[in-house]
FIFISE-471563 format. One record per residue: x, y, z of N, C-alpha, C, O in turn. Coordinates in steps of 0.001 Angstrom, whole numbers, plus 524288, in hexadecimal, padded with zeros to 5 digits. Example, Ala and Ser with C-alpha at 12.3 -4.5 7.8 and 13.67 -1.06 7.14 Angstrom:
# residues 2
<<83386,7E9C6,81E78>,<8300C,7EE6C,81E78>,<83390,7F31C,81E78>,<8379C,7F309,82111>>,
<<83232,7F736,81BA8>,<83566,7FBDC,81BE4>,<83264,8001E,81EBE>,<83461,80472,81F67>>,
This chain:
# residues 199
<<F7A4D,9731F,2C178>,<F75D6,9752C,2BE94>,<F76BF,9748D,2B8BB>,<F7B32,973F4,2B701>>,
<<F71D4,974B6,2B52A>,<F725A,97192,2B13A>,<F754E,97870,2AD9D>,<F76D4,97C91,2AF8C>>,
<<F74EF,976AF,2A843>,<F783A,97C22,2A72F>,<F7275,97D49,2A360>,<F6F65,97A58,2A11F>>,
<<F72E4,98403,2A41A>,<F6DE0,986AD,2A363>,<F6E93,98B3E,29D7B>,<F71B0,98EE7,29D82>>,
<<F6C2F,98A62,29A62>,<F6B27,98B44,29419>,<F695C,99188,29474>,<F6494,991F8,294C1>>,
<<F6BD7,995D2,2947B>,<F67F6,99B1B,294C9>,<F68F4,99D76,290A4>,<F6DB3,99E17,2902D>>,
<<F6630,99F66,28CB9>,<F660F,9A355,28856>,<F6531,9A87D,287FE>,<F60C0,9AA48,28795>>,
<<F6A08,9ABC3,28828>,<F6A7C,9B265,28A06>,<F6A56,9B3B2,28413>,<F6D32,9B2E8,2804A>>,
<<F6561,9B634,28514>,<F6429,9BB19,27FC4>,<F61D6,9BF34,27FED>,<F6012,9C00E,28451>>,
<<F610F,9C209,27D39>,<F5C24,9C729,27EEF>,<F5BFA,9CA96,27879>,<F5CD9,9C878,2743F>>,
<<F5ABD,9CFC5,27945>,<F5B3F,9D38D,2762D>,<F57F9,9CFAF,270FC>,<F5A8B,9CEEA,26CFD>>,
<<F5447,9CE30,27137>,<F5328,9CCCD,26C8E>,<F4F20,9CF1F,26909>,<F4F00,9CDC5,2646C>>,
<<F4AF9,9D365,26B64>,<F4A89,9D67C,267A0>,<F4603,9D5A7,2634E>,<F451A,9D7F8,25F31>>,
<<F42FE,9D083,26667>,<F40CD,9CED9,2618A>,<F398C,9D041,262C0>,<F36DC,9CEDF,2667D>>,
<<F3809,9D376,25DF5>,<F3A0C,9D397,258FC>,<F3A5C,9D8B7,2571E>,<F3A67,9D9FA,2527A>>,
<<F3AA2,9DC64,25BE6>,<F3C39,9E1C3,25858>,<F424B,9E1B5,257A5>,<F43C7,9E646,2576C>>,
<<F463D,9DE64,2573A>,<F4A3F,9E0ED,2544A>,<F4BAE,9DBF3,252E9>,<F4F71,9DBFD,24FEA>>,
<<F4999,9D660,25450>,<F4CC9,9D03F,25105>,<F467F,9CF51,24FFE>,<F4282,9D1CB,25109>>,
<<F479B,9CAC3,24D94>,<F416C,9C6C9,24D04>,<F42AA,9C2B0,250CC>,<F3F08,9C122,2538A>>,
<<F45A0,9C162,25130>,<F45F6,9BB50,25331>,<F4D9C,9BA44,2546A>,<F518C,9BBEB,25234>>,
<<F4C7E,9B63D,259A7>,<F5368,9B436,25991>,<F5383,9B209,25471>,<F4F83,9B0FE,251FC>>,
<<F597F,9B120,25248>,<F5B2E,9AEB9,24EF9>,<F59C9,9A903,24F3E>,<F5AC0,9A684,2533D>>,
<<F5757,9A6A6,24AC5>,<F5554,99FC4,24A35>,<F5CFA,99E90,24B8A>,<F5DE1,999EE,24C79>>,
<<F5F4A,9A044,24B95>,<F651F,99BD5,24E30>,<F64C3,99B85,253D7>,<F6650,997CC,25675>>,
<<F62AE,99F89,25588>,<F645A,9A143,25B60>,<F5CC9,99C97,25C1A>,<F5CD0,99837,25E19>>,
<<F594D,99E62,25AA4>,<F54DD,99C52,25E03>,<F55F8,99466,25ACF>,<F52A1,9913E,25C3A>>,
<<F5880,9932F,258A1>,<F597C,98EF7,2584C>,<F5C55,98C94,25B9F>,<F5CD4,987CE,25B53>>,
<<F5EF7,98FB4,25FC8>,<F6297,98CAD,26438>,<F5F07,98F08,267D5>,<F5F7E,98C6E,26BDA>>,
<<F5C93,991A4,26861>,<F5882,9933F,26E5D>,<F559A,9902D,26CFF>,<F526B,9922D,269FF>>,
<<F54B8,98AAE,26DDB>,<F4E93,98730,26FB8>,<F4EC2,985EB,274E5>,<F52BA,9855F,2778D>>,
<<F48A2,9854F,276B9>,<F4881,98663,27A9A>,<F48B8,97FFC,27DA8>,<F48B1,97C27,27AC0>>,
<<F48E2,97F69,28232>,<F4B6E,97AC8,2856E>,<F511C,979C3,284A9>,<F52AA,97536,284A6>>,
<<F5433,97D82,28409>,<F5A63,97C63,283D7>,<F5CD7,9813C,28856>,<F608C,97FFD,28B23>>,
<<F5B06,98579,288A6>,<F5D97,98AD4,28C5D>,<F57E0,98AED,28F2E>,<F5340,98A9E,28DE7>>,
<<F5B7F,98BA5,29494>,<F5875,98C1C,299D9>,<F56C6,99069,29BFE>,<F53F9,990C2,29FE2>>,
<<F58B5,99432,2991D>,<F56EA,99AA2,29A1F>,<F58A6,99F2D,294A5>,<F5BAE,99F0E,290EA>>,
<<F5523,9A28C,2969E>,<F5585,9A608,291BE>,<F5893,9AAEF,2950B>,<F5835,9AA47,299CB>>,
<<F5ACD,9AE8F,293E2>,<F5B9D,9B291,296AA>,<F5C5C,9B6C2,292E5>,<F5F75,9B685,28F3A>>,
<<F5975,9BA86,293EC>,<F573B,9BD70,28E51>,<F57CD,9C3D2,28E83>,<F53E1,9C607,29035>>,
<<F5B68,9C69A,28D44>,<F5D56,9CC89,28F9A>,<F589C,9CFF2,28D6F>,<F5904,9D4A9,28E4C>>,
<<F5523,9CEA3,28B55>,<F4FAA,9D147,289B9>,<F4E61,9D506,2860B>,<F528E,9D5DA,283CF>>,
<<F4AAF,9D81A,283DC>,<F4B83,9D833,27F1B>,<F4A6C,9D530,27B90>,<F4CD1,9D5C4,2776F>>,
<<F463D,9D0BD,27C01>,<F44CE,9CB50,279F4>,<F4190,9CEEE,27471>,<F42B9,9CE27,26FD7>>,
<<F3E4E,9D204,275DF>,<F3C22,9D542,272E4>,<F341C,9D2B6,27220>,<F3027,9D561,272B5>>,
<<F3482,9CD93,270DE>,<F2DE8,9CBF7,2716B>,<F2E32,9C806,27589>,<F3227,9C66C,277BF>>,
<<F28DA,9C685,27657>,<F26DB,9C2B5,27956>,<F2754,9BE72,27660>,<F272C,9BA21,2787B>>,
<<F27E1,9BEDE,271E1>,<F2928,9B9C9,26E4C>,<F2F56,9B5B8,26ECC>,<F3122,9B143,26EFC>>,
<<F304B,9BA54,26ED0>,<F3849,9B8CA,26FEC>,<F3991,9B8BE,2767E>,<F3DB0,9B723,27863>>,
<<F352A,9BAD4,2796A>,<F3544,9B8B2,27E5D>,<F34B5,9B279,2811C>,<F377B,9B06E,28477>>,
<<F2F91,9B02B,27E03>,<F2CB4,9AA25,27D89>,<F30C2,9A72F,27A89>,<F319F,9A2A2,27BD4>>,
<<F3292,9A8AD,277CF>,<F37C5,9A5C1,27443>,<F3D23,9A58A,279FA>,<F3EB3,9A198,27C3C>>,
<<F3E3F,9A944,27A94>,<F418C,9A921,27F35>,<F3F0A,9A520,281FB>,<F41D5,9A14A,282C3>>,
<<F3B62,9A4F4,28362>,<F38FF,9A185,28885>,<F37A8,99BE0,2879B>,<F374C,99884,28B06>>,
<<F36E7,99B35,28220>,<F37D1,995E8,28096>,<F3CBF,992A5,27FC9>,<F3D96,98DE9,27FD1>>,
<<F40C8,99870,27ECB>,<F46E4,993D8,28043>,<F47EC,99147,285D3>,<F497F,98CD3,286B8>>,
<<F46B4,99503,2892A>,<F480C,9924B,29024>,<F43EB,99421,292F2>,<F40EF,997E1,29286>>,
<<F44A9,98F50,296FB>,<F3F78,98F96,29BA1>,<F411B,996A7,29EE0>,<F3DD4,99A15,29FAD>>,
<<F465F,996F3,2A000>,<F4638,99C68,2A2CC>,<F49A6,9A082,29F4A>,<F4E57,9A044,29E43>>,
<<F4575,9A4C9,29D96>,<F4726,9A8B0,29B5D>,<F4755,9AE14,29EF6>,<F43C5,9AEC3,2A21E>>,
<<F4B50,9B1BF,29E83>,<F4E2F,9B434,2A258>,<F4F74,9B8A5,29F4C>,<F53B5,9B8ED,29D14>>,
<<F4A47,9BE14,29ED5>,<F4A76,9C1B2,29B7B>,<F4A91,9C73A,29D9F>,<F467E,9C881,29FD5>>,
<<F4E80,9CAF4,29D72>,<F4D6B,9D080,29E65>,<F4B35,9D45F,2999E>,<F4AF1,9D3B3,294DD>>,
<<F49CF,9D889,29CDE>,<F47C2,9DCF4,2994F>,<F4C74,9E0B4,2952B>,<F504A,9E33E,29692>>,
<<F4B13,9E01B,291B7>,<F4DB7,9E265,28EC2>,<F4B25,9E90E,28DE6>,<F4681,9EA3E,28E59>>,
<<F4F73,9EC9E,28CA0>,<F4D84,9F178,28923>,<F47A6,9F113,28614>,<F4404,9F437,2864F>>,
<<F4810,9EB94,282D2>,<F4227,9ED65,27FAD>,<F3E72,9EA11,280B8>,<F3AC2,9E913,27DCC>>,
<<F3F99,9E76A,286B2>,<F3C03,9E22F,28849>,<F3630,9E66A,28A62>,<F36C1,9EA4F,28D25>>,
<<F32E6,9E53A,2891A>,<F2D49,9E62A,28BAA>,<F2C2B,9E480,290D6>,<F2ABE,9E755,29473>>,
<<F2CEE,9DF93,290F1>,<F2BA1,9DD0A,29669>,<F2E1B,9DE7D,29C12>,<F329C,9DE95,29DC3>>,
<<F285A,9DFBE,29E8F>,<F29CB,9E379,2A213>,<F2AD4,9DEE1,2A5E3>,<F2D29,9E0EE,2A98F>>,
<<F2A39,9D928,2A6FC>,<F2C60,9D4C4,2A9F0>,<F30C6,9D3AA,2A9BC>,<F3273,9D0BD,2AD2A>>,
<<F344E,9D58F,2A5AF>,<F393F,9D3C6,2A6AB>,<F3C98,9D7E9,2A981>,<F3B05,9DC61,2AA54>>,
<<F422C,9D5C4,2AB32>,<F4441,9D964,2AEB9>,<F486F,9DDA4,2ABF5>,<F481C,9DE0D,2A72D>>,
<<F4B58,9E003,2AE03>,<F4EFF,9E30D,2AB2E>,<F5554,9DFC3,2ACA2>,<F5997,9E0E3,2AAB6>>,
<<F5440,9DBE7,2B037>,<F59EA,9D803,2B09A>,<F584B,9D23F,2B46A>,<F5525,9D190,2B7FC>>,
<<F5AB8,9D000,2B2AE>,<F57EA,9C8D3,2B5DC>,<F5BB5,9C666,2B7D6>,<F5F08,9C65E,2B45C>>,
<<F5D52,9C444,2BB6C>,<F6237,9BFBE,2BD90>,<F60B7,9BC1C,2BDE1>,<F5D3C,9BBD7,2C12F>>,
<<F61EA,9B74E,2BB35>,<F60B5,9B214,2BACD>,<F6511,9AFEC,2BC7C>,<F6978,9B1D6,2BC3B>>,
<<F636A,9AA78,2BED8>,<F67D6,9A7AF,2C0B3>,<F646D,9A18F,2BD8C>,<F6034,99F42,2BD76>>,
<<F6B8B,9A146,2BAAF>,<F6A45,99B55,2B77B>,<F6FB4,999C5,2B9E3>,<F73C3,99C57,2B9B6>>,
<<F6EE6,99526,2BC19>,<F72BF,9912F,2BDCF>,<F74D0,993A3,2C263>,<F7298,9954B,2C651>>,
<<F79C2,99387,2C0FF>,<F7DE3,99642,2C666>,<F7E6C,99C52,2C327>,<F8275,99ECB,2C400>>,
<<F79FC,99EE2,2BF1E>,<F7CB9,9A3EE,2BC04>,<F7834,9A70B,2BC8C>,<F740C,9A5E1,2BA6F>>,
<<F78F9,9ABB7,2BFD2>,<F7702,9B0C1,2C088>,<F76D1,9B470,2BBE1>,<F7AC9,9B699,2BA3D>>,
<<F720C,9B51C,2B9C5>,<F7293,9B7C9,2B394>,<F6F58,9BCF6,2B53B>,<F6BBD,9BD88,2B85D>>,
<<F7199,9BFFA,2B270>,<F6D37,9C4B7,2B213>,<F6BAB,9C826,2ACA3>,<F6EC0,9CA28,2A98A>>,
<<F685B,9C829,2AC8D>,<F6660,9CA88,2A635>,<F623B,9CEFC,2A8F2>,<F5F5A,9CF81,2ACC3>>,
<<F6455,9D23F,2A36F>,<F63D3,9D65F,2A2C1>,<F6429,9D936,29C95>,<F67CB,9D832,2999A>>,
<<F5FD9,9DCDE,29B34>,<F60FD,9DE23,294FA>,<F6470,9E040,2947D>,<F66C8,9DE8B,290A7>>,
<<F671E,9E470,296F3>,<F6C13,9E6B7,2957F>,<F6B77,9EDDA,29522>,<F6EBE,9F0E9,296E0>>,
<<F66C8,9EF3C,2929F>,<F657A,9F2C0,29258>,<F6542,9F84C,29740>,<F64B4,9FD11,29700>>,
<<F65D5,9F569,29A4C>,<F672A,9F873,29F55>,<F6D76,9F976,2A0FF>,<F6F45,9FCAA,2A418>>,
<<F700A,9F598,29DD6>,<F75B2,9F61A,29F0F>,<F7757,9FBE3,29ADD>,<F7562,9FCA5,29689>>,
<<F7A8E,9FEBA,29CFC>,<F7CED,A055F,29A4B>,<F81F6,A0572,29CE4>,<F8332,A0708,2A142>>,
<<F855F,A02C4,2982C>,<F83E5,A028C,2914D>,<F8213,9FC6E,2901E>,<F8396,9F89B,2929D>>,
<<F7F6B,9FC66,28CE0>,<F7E3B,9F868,28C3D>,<F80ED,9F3B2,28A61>,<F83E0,9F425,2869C>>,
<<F8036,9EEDB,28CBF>,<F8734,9EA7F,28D66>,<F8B0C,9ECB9,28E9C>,<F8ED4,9EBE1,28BC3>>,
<<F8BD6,9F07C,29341>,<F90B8,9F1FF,2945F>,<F9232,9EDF8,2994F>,<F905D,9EE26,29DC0>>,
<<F958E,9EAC1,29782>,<F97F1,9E580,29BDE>,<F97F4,9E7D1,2A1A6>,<F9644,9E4B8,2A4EB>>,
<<F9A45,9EEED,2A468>,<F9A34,9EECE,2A66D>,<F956A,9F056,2AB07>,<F960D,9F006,2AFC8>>,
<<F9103,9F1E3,2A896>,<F8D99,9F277,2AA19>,<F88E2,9ECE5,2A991>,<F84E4,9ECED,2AC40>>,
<<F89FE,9E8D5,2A627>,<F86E3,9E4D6,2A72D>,<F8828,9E205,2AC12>,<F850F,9E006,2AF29>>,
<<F8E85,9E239,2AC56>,<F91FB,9DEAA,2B0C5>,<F9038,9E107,2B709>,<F9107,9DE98,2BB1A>>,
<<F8E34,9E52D,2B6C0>,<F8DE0,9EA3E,2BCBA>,<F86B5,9E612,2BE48>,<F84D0,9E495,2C272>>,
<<F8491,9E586,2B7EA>,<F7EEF,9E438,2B81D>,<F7E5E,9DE86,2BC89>,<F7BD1,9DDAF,2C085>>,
<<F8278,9DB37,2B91F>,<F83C0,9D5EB,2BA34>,<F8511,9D71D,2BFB3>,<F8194,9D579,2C293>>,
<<F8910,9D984,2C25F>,<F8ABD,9D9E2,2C867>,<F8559,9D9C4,2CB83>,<F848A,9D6D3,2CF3B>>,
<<F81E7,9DD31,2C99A>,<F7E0A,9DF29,2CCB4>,<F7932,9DACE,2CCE6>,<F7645,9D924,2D055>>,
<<F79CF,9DA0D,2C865>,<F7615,9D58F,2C6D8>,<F76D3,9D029,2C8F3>,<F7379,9CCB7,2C907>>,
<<F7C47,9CFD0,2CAE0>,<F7FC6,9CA98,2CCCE>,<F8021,9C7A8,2C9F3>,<F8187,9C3B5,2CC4F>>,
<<F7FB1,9C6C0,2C56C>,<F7DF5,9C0E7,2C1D3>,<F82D5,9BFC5,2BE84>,<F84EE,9C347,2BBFB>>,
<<F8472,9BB4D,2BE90>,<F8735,9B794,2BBDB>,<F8AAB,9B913,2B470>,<F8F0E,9B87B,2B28F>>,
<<F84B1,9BB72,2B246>,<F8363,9BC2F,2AD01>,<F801A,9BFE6,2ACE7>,<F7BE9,9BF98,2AF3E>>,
<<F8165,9C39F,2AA66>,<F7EA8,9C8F4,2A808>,<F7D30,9C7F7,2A311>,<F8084,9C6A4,29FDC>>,
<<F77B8,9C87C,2A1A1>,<F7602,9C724,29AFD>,<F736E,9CC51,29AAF>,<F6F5D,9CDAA,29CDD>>,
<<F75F1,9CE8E,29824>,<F70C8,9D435,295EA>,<F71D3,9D36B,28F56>,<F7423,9CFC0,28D40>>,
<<F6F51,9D826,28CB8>,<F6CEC,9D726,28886>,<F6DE4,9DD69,28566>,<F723E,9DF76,2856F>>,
<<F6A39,9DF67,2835B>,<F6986,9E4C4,281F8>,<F6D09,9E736,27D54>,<F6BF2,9EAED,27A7A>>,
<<F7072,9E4D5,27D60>,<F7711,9E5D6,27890>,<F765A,9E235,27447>,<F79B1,9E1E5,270D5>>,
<<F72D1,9DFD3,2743B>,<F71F3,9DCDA,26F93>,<F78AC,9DA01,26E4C>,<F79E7,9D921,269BC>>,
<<F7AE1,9D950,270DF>,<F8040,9D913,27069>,<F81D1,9D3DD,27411>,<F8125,9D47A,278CA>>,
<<F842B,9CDF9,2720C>,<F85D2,9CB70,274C5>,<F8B12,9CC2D,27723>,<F8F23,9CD2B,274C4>>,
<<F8A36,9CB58,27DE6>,<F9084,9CD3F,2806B>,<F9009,9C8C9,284BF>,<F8BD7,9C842,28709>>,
<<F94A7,9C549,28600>,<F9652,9C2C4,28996>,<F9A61,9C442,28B63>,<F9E58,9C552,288E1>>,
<<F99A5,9C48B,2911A>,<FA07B,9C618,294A9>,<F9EBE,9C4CF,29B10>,<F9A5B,9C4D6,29D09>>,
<<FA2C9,9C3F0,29CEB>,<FA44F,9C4B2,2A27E>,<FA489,9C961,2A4B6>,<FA49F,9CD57,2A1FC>>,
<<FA49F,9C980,2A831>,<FA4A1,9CF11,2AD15>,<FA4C7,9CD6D,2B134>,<FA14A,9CAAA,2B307>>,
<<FA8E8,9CEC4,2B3A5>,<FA8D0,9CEB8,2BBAA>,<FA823,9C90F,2BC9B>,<FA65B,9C7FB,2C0F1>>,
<<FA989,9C3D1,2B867>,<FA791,9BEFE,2B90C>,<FA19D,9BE85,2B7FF>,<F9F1C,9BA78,2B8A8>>,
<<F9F2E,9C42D,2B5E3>,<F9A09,9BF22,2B3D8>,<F9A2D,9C19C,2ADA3>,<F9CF5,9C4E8,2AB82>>,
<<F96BA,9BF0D,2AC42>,<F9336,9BFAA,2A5E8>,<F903D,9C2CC,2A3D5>,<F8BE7,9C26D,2A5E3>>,
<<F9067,9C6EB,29F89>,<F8E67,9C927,29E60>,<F8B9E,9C6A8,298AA>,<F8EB4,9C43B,295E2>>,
<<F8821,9C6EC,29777>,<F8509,9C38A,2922C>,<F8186,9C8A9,28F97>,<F7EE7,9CBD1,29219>>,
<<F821B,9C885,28B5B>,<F7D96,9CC80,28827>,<F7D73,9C659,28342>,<F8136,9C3C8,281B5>>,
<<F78AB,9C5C9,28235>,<F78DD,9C1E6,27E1A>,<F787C,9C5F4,2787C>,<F7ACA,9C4B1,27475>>,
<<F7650,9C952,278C0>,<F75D4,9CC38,273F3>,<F7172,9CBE4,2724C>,<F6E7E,9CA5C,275C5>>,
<<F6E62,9CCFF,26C7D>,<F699D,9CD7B,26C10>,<F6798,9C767,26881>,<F68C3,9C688,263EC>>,
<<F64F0,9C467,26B63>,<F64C6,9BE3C,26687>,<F6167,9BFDB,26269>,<F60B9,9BC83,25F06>>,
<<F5FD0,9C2CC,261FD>,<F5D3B,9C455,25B88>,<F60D6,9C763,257DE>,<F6090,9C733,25312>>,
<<F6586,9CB48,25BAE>,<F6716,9CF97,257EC>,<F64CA,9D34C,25712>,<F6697,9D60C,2538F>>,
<<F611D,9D4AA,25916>,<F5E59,9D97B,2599E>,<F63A6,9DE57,25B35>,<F6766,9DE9C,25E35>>,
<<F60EC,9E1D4,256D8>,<F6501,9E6E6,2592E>,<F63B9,9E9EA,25DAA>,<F5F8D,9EBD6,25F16>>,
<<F6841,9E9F0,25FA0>,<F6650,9EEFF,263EB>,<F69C1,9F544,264E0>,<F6DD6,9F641,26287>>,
<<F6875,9F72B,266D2>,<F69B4,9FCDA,26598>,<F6F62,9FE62,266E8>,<F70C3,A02F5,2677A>>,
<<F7247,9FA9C,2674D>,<F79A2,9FB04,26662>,<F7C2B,9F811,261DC>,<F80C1,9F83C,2606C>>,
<<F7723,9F4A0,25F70>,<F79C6,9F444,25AAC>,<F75D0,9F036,256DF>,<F73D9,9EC4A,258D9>>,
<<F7511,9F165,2523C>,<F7065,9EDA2,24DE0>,<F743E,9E8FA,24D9D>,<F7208,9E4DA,24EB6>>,
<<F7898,9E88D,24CA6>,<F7A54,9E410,24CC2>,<F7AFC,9DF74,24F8E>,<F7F92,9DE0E,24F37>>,
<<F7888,9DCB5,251FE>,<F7923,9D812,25573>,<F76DD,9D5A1,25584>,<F7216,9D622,25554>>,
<<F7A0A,9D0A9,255EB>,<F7B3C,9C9FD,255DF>,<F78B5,9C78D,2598D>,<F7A25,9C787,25E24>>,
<<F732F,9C46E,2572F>,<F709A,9BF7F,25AED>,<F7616,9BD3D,25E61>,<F7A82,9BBA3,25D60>>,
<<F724C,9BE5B,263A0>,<F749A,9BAF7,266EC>,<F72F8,9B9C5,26BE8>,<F7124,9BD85,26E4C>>,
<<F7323,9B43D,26EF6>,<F7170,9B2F4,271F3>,<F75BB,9B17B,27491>,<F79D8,9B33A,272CC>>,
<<F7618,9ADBB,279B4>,<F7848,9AC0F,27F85>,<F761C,9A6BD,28097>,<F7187,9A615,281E4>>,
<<F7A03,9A25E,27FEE>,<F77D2,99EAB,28496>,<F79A3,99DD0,288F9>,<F7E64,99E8A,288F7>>,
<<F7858,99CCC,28C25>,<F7C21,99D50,29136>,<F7C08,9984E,292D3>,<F778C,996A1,2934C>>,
<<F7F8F,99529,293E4>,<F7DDB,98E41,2962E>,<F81B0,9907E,29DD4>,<F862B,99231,29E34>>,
<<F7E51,98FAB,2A1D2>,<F7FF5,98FEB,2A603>,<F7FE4,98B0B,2A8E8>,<F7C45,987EB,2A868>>,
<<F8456,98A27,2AC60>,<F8512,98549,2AE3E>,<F8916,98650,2B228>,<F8DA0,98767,2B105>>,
<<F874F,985F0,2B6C9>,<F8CB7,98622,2BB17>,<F8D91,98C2E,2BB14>,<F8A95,98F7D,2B945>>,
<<F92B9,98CFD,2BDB4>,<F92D5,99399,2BA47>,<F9604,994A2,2B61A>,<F9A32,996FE,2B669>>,
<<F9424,992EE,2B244>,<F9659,9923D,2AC90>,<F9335,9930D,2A8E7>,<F905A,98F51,2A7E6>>,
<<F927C,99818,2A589>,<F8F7B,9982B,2A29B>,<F9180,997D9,29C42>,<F959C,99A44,29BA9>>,
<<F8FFF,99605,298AE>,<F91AE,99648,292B1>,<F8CAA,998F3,29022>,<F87E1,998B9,2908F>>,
<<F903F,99B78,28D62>,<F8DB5,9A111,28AFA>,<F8F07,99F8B,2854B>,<F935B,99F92,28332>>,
<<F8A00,99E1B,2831C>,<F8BDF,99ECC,27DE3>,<F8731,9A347,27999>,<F8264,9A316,2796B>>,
<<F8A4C,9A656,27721>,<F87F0,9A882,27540>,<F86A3,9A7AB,26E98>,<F88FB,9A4B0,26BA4>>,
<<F82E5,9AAAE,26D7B>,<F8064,9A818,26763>,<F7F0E,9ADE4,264A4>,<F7BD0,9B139,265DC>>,
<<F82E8,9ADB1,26070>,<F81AE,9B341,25CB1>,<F8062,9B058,256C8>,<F8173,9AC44,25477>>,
<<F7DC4,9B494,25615>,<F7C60,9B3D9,24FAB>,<F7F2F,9B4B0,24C5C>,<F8039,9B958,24CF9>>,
<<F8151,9B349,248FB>,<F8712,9B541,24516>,<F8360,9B6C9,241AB>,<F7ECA,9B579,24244>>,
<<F85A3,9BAF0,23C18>,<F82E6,9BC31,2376B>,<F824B,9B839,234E7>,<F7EF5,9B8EA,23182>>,
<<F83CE,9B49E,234E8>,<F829C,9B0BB,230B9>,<F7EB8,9ACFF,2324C>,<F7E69,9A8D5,22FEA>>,
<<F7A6B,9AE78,237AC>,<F77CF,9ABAC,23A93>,<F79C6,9A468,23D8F>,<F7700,9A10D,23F9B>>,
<<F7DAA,9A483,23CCD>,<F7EE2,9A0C7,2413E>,<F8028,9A283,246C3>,<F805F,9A73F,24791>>,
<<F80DD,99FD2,249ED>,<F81B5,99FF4,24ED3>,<F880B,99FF7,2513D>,<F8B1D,99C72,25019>>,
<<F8984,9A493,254D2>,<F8D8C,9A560,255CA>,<F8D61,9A35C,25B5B>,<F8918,9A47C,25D38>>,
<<F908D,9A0A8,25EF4>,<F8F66,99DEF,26334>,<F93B0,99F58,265FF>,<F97B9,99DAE,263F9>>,
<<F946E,9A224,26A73>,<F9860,9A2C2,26C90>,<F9818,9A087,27335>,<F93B8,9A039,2752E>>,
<<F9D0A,99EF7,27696>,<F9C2D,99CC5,27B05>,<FA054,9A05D,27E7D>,<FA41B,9A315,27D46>>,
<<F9D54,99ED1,28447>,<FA1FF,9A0B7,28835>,<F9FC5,99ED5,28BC6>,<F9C22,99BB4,28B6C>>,
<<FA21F,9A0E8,290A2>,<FA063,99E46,295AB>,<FA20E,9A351,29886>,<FA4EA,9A6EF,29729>>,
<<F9E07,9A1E8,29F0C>,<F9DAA,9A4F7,2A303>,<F9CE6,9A1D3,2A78B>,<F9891,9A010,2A8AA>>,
<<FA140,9A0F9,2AA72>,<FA240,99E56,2AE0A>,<FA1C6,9A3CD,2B394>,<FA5E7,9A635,2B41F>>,
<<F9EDE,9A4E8,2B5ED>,<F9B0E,9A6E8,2BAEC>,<FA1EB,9A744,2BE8A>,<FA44A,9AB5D,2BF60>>,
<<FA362,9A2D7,2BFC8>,<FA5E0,9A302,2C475>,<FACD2,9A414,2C27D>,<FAFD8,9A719,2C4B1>>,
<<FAE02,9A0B9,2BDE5>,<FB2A8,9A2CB,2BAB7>,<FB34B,9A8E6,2BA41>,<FB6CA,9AB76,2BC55>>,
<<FAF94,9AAA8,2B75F>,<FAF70,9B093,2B6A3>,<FB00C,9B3BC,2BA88>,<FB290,9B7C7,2B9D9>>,
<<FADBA,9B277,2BFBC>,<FAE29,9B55C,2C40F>,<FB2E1,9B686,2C77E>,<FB41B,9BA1E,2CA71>>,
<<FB5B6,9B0A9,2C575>,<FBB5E,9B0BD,2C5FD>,<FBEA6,9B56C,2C23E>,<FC1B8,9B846,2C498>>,
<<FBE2B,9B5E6,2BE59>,<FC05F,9B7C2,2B9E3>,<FBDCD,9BCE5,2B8A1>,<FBF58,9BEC5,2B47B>>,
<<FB9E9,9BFEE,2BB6C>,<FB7F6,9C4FE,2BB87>,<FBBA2,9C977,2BA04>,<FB960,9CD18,2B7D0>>,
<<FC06F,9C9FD,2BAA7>,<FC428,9CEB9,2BAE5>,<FC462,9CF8F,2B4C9>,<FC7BC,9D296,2B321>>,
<<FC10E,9CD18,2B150>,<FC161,9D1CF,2AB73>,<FBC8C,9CECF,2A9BA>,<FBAE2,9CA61,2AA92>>,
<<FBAB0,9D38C,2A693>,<FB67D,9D15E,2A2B5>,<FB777,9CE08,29D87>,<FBAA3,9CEE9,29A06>>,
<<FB4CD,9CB04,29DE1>,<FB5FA,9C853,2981B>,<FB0BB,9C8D9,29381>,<FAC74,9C929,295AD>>,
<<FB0A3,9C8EF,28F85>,<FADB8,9C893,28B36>,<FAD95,9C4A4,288E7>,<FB18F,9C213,289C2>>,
<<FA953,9C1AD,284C0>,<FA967,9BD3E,28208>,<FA48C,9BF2C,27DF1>,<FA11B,9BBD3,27DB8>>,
<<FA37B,9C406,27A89>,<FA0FA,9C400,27574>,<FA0EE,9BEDA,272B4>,<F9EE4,9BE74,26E5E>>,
């Protein structure tokens, strides 16, 4: 199978607390390059919804805390490639990003990759052999654990069961901070007996 382009973001807030993603960040989102959107919700308008939907043919959105839309769900399992994903805003998890209560989510949920949202806070790690993903907020919008935080988004390239995770923060000086890792599905499952982290 060919390898599949997905863009994990959410919390964006727009426009009661950002105006708009950052022109660095919507200069690498054009659309015909990523094959799915996957979006922890919280988009905030219908405007920044149609923008989502013009980067990829399948966009893959839950309800957030301040989402209106009574069509979306409160958690979704998508399956891209050989990878079982599940999204969710986060807001239901107590405490909120606590690894061991997203990881109990993920068991139940069965899925591969856990993406929630809600912490405005980017976090990558392992658990029990799978993935936990928060991309953080891609506008920087504050949220109510802290005014300070850093645009940031998720690309995920999946292929086989091998995923590369690279993530994209905003530095103060507005360039682009690019960080990489990988999540190998069947390696990890081998190697389950501790958690690992990768901020």
């Amino acid at each position: 199978m060919a390898t599949q382009l997905a863009l994990v973001l959410g919390d964006l807030h727009i426009p009661t607390r950002a105006v708009d993603l950052p022109d660095q960040f919507k200069n690498l989102l054009v659309p015909g390059k990523i094959h799915h959107v996957l979006c922890t919700g919280n988009v905030g308008s219908k405007k920044a919804v149609e923008y989502l939907q013009r980067i990829a043919p399948n966009v893959h959105m839950v309800r957030g805390d301040f989402d209106k839309d009574a069509n979306l769900n409160d958690h979704k399992v998508v399956q891209i490639g050989n990878f079982k994903i599940g999204l969710i805003h986060g807001h239901q998890i107590v405490p909120w990003g606590d690894t061991e209560a997203l990881a109990a989510l993920q068991r139940q949920l069965d899925v591969d990759i856990l993406i929630s949202g809600h912490t405005h806070q980017m976090h990558v790690s392992t658990v029990d052999g799978r993935c936990l993903i928060n991309p953080g907020s891609a506008t920087g919008a504050y949220s109510c654990i802290s005014s300070d935080v850093t645009p940031s988004f998720i690309l995920l390239t999946l292929q086989g069961n091998t995923s590369s995770i690279y993530v994209y923060r905003m530095k103060e000086d507005g360039e682009l901070d690019v960080s990489k890792s990988s999540f190998d599905k069947l390696q990890s499952k081998k190697e389950s007996s501790k958690p690992s982290e990768f901020d």
